[in-house]
N, C-alpha and C positions, 0 to 999 in steps of 0.2 A: 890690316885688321887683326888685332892679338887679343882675346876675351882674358886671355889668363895671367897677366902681366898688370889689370888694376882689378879690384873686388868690386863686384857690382849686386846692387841691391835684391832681395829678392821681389819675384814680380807676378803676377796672376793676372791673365786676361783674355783678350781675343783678339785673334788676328787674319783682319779680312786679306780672303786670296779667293781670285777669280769670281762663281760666284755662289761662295760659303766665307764662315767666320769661323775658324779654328781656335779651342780652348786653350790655351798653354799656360802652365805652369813653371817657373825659373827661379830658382833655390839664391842663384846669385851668388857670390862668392869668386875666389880668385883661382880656384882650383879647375884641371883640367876636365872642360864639358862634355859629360856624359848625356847624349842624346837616347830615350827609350819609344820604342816602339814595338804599338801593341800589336796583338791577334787578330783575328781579321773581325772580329764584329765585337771587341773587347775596349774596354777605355783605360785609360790611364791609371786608375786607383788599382789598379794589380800592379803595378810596381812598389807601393810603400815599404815593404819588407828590405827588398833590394836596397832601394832608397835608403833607409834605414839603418841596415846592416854596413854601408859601405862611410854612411857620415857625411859630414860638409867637409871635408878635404877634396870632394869632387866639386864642381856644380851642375845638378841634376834638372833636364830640361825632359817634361811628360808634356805631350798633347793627345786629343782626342783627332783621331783621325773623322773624316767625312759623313756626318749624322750617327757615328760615334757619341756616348758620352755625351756632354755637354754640347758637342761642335752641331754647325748649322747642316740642313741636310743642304745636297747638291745636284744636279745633273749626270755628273758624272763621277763614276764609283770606282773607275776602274783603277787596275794595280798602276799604269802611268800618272793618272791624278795623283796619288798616292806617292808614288815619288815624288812628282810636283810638290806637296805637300811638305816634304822634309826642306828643300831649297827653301820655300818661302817661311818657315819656321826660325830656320838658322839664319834667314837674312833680315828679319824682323827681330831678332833677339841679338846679330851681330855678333854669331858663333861661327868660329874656324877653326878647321881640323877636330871634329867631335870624333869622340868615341863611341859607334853607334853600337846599341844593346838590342837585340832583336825578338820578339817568344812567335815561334808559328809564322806566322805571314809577316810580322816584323822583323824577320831573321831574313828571310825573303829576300824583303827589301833592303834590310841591310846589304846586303853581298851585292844585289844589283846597282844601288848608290853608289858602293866603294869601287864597283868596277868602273863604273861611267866616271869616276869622280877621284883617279888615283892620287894626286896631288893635294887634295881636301880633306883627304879621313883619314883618324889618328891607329885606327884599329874598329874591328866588328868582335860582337859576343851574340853567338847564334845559339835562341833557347829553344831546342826541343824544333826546330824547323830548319828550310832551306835544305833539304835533304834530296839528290836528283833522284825524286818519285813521283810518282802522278798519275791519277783517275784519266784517261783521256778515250778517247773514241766515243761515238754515237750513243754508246749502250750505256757508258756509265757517266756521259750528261746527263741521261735519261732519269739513271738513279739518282744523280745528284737533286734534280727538279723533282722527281717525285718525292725522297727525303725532305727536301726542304718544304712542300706543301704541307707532308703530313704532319710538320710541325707547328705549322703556319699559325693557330690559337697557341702554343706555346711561347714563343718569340718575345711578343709583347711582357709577357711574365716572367724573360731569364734578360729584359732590360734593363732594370734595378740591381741587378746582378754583375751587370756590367760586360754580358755575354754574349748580346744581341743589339743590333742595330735598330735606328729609328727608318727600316725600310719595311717593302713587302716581304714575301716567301720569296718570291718569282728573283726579288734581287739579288737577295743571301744568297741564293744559288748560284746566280750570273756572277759574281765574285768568285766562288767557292769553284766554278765549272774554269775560270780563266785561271786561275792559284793552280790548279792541278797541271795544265797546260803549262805552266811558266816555269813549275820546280819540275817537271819532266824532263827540259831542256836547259837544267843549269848548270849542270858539268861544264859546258865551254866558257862559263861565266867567271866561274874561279878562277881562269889561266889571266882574267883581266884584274885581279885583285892581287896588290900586291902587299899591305898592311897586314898587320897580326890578324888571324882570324881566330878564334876559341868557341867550340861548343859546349857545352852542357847538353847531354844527353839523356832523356827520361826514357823512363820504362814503364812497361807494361802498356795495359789495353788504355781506351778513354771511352767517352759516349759517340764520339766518332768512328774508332776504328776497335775491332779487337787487338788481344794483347799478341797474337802472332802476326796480323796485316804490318801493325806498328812497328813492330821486333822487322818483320823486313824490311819497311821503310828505314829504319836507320841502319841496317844493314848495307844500302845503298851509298851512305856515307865511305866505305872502305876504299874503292878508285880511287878521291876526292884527297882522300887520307893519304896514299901512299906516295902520290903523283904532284903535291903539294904541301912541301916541310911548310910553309908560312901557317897552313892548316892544319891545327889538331885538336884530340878531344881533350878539354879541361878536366872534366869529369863525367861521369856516367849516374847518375842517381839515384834512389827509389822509387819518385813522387812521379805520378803517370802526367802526361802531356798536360792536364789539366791543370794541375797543383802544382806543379814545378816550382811558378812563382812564390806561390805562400808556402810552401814545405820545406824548401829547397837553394832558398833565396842570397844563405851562406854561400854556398856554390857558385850563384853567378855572380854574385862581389866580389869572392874570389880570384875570379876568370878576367873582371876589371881589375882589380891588384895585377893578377900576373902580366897583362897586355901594356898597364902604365907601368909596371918595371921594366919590361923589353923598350918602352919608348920614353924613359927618363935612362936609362945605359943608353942607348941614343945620341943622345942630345951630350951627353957626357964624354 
């Protein structure tokens, strides 16, 4: 199975996996497939810029993860569905060896993908996530669940947005409390990735974190950095975790340039 050897139409629709139907989007085309993956309670219309800025010399594949966005809500929310979720996308659209793009919790699961999966991914672009950091112990589940209550009439109104999911408070969190627990323990993650990896690096504070907790989180990145040449920073940016996408968007087309010129010298 070769996607980039004939041009394939573009395609919009839904595709049932287990027991949800995921939205996907596929640009179609004979260029090498760019797979993006969002935030953790974000949909897919924050890639357009990217999209955009990089052209149809790629073919660009967006879906809406799990009561995401357009997609059906499910049973199960976790970060393994969630990878679940990438296999049954690329095996319903007939994609091999993607270039996965990651922002936040899709950066995540990019590097967890490319590890289980060395022989299948062309390259990973980690936006502003996947950083080995993490909320973990008793005390700051705690805060995570009471943050997310106090938010709980807000949610509904940052869904349009594209910022929030169609779940409860109580879930957003149970996500939000397992993501802390999995980028905590992902330094031994990267020794199983062998592909181009490139970050894009935001700054500053967001509505999640201040702009010093954040400045450490990515400070965490420096082991990962020195201990692994396949792994480095594209660039560093202005636009804080939240905007990355839309301010910044040059940058991470960029980062897909630079990762298909290491794997077209390659192939060469």
């Amino acid at each position: 199975m070769n996607n980039t050897k004939a041009a394939l139409s573009a395609w919009s629709g839904m595709v049932p996996f287990e027991d949800t139907s995921l939205a996907v989007n596929d640009t179609g085309g004979a260029g090498r497939p760019v797979v993006y993956l969002n935030g953790s309670y974000a949909n897919r219309k924050h890639w357009r810029n990217v999209i955009g800025d990089l052209g149809p010399a790629w073919r660009h594949l967006t879906y809406d993860e799990r009561a995401r966005g357009d997609s059906q809500r499910s049973a199960d929310y976790s970060f393994e569905a969630c990878l679940r979720d990438i296999d049954a996308v690329l095996e319903a659209r007939g994609v091999d060896r993607p270039l996965l793009v990651g922002w936040s919790y899709g950066a995540v699961l990019a590097v967890h993908w490319a590890a289980r999966h060395p022989d299948r991914i062309a390259g990973v672009v980690a936006v502003d996530g996947a950083y080995p950091w993490g909320l973990t112990g008793e005390e700051n589940r705690e805060y995570i669940r009471r943050t997310f209550h106090r938010m709980r009439l807000a949610l509904p109104l940052a869904r349009p947005m594209g910022m929030a999911a169609r779940m409860s408070a109580a879930q957003h969190a149970a996500i939000n409390i397992e993501l802390n627990e999995i980028v905590a323990a992902i330094g031994p993650v990267y020794d199983k990735v062998a592909c181009p990896v490139r970050f894009i690096v935001a700054s500053g504070g967001n509505t999640g974190g201040s702009a010093e907790s954040m400045e450490q989180m990515r400070a965490t990145l420096g082991p990962v950095l020195a201990a692994r040449p396949n792994v480095q920073v594209s660039e560093k940016v202005g636009s804080n975790h939240e905007k990355v996408l839309r301010h910044d968007s040059g940058a991470v087309a960029d980062a897909v340039r630079e990762i298909t010129a290491i794997l077209d010298l390659e192939v060469h």
